[in-house]
Backbone as CSV, one residue per row, in Angstrom:
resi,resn,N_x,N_y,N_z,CA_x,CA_y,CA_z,C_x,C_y,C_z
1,UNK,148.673,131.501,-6.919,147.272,131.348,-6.546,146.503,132.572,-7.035
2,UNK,145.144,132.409,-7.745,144.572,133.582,-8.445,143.712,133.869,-7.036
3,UNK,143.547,135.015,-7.469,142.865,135.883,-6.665,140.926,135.838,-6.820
4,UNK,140.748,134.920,-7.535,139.635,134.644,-7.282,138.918,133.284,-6.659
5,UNK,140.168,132.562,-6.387,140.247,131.234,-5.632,139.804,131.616,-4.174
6,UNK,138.982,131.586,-3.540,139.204,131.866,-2.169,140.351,130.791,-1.519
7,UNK,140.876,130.930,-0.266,141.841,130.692,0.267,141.638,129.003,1.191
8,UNK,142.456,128.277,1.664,141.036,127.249,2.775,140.857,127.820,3.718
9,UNK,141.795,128.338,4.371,141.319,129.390,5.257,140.319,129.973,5.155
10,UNK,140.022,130.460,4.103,138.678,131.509,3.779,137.514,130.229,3.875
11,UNK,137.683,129.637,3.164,136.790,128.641,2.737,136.408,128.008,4.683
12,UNK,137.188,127.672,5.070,136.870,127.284,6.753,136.078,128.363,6.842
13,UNK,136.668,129.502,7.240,135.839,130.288,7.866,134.476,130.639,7.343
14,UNK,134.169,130.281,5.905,132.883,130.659,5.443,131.850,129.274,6.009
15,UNK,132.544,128.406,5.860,131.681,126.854,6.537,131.178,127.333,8.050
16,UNK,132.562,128.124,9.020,132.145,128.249,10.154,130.856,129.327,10.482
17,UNK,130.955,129.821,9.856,130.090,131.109,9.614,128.314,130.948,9.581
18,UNK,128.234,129.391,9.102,126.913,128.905,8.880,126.494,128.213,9.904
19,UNK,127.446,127.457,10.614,127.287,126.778,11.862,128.508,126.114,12.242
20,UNK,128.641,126.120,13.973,129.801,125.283,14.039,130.248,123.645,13.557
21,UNK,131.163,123.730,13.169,132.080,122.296,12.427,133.345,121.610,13.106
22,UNK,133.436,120.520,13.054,134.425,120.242,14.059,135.523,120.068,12.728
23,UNK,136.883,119.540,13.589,138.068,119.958,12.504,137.778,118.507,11.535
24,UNK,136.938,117.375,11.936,137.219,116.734,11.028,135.948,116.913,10.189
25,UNK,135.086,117.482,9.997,134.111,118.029,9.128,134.600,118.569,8.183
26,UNK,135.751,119.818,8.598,135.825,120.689,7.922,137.375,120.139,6.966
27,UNK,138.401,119.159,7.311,139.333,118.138,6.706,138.321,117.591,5.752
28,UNK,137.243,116.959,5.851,136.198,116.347,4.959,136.109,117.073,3.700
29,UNK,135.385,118.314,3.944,134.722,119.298,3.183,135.693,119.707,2.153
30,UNK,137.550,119.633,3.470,138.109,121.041,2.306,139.038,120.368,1.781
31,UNK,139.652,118.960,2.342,140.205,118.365,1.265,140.351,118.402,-0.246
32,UNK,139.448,117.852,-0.613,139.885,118.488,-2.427,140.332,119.741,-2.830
33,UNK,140.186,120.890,-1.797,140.918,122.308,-2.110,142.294,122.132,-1.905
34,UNK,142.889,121.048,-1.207,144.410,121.118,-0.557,145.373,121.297,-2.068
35,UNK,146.325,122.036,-2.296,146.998,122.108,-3.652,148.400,121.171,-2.775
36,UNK,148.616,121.853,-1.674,150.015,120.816,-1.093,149.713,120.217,0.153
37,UNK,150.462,119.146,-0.139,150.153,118.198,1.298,150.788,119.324,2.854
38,UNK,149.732,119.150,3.449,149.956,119.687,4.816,149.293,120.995,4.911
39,UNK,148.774,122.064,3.896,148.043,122.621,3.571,147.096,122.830,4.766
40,UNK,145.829,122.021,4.323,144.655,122.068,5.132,145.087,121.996,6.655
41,UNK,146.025,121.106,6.895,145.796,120.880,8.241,146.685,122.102,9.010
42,UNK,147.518,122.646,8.361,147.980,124.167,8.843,147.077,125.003,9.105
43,UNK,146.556,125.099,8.215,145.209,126.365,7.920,144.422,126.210,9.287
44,UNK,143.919,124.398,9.563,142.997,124.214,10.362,144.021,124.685,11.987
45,UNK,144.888,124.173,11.731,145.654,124.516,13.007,145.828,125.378,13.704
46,UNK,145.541,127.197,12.799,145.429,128.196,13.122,144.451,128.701,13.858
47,UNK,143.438,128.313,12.823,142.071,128.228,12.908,141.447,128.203,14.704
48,UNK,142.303,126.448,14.714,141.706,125.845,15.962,142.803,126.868,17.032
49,UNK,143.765,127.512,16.977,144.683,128.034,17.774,143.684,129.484,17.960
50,UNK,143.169,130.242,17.196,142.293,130.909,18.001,141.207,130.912,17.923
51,UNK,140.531,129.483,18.182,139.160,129.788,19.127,138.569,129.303,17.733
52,UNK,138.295,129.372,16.280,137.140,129.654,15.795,137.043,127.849,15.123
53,UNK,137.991,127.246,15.936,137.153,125.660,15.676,137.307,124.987,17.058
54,UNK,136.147,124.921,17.810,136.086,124.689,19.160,134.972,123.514,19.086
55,UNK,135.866,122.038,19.779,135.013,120.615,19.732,133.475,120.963,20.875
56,UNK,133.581,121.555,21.758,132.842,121.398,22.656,131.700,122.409,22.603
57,UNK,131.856,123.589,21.954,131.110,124.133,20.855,129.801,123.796,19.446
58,UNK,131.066,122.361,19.023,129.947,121.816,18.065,129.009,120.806,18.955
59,UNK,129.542,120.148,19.703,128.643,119.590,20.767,127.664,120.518,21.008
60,UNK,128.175,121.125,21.923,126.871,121.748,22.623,125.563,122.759,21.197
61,UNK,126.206,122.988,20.263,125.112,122.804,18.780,124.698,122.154,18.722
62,UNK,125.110,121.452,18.590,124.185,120.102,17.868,122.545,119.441,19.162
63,UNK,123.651,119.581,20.436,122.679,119.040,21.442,121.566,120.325,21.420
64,UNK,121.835,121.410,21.534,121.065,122.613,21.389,119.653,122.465,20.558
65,UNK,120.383,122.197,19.074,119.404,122.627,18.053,118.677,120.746,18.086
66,UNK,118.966,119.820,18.321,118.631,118.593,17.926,118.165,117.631,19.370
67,UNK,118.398,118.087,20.577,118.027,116.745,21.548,116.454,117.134,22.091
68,UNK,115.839,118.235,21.864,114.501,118.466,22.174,113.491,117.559,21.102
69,UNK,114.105,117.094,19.724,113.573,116.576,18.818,113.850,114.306,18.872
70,UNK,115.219,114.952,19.065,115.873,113.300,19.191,116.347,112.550,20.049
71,UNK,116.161,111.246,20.489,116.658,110.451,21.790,118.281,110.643,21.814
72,UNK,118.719,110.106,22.658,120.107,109.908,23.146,121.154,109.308,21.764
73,UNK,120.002,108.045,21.532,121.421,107.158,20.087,120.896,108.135,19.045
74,UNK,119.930,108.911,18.647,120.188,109.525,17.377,121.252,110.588,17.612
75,UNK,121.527,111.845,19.030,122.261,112.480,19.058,123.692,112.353,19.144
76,UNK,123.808,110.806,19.943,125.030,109.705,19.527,125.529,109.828,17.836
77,UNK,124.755,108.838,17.427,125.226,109.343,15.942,125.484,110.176,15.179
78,UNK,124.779,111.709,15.474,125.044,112.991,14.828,126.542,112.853,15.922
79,UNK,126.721,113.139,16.832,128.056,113.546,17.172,129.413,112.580,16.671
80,UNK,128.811,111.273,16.659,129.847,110.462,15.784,130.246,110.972,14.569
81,UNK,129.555,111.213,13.988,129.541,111.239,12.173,130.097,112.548,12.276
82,UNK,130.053,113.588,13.195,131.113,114.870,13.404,132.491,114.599,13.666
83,UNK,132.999,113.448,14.132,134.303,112.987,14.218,134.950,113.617,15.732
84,UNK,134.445,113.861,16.272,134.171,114.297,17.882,134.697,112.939,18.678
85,UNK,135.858,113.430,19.772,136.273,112.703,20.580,135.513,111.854,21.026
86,UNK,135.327,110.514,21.053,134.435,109.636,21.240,134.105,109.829,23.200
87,UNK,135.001,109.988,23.727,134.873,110.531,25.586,133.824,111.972,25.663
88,UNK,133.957,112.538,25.144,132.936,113.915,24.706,131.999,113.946,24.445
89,UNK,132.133,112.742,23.470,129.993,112.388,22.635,129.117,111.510,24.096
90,UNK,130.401,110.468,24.872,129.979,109.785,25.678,129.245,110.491,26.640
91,UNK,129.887,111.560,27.109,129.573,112.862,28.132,128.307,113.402,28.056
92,UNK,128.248,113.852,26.511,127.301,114.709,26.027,126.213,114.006,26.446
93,UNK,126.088,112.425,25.472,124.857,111.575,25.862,124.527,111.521,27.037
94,UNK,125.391,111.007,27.798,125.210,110.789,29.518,124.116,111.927,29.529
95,UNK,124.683,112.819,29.556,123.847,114.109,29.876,122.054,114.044,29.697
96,UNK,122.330,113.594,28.629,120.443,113.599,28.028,119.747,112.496,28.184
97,UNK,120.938,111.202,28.825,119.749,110.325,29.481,119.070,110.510,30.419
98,UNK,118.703,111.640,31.562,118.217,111.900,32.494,116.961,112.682,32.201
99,UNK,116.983,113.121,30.827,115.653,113.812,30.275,114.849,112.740,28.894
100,UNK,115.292,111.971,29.454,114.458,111.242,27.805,113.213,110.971,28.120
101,UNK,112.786,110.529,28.983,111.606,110.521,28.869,110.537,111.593,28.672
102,UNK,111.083,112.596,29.097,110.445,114.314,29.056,109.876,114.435,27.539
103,UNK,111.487,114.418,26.932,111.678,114.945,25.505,110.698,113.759,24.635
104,UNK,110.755,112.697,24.775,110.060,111.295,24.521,108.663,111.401,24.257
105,UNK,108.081,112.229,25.582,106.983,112.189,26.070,106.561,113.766,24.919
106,UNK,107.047,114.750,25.025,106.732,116.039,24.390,107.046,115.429,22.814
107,UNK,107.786,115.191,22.638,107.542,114.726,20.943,106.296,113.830,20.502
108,UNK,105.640,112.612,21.729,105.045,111.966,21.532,103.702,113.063,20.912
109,UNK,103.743,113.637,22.504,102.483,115.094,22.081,101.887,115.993,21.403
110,UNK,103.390,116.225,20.790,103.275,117.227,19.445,102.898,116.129,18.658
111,UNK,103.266,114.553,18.404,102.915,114.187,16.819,101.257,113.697,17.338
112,UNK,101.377,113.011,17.848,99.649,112.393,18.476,99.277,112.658,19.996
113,UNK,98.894,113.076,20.705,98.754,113.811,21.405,97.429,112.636,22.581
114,UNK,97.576,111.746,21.901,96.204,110.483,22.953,96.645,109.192,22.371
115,UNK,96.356,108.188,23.428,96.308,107.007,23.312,96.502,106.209,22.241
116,UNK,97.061,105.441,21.983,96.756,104.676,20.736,95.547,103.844,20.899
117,UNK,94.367,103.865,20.053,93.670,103.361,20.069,93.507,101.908,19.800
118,UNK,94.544,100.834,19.343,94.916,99.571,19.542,96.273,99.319,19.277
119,UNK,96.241,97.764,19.171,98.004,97.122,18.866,98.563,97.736,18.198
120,UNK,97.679,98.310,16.353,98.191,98.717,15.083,99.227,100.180,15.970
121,UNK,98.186,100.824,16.122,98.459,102.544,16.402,99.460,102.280,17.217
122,UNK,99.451,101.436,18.604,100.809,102.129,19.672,101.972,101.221,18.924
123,UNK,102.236,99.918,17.780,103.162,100.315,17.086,103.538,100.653,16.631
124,UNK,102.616,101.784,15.617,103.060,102.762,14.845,103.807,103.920,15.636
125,UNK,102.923,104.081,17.048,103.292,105.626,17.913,105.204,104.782,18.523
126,UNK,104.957,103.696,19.122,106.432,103.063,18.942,107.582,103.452,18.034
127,UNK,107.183,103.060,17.047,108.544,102.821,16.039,108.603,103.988,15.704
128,UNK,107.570,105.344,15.532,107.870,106.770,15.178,108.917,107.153,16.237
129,UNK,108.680,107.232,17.949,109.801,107.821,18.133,111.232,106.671,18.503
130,UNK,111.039,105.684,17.880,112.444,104.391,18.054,112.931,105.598,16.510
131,UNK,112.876,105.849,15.777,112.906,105.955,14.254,113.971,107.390,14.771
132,UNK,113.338,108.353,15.966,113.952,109.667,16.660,114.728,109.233,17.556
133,UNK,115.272,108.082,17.806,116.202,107.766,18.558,116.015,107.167,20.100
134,UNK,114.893,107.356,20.484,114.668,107.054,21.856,114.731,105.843,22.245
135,UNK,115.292,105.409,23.525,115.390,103.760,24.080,113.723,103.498,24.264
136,UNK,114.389,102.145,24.216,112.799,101.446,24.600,112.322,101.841,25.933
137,UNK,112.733,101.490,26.741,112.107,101.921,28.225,111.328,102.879,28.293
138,UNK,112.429,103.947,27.752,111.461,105.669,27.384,110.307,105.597,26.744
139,UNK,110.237,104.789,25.467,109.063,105.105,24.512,108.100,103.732,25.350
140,UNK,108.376,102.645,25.975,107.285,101.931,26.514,106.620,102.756,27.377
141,UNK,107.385,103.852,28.942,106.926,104.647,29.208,105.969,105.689,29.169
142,UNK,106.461,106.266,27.869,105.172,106.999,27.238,104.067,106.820,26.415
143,UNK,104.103,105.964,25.961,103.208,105.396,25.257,102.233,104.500,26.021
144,UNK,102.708,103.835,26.989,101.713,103.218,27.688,101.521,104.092,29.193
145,UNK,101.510,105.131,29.063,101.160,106.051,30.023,100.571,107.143,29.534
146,UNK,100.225,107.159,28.099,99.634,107.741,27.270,98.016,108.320,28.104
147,UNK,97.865,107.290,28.471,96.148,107.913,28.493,96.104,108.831,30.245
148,UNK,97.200,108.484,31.266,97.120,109.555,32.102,97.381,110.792,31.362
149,UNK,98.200,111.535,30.402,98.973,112.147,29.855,98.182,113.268,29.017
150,UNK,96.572,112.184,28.466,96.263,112.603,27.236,94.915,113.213,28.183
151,UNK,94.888,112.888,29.178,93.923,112.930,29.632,93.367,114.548,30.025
């Protein structure tokens, strides 16, 4: 191995370095570096043995930097597509159905901030935050409670 190859090891740790990754992100990413079978998943094994690939970690990232912006099924799907114990993502969500309407309601604010002025507008103000993930209930909520809100 030349010495200007970085290592996968190295290569993990430079991915981790930018933000947390779960192990199957980083199997994704570093695959094509593997020269022998079993390779990567050693490397990762270490990795995850002290601490610096932690599942509940990239969760709580992701919910961090992304559920003030997005409903429950968009943060669903970012944690899917991380390859995250499907009981964990379930958890996570649970968690942020008790604020959706908040977050629903404050996104509504920041993009339009009053009423829709007819049918056209509150389906447009609709499908903008269905598009961010939010259930219907939530976005009928805010949107047709818009004008106490805006008031």
């Amino acid at each position: 191995m030349g010495f200007d190859k970085p290592s996968l090891k190295g290569r993990a740790l430079r991915l981790l370095a930018q933000r947390e990754h779960s192990r199957a992100e980083l199997l994704r990413k570093l695959a094509p570096h593997e020269e022998a079978p079993g390779e990567l998943a050693q490397a990762l094994d270490e990795l995850q043995a002290k601490g610096f690939i932690d599942e509940q970690r990239v969760i709580d990232s992701v919910i961090h930097r992304r559920a003030a912006r997005l409903g429950a099924s968009r943060v669903r799907q970012e944690l899917q597509a991380k390859g995250l114990p499907p009981e964990a993502v379930a958890q996570a969500v649970d968690g942020l159905r008790g604020t959706e309407v908040d977050r629903a309601r404050e996104v509504w604010r920041k993009k339009f901030g009053r009423a829709p002025a007819d049918a056209a507008e509150r389906a447009r103000q609709m499908r903008f935050l269905a598009a961010r993930g939010f259930g219907g209930e939530s976005i009928r909520r805010v949107v047709a409670g818009a004008d106490e809100d805006a008031a």
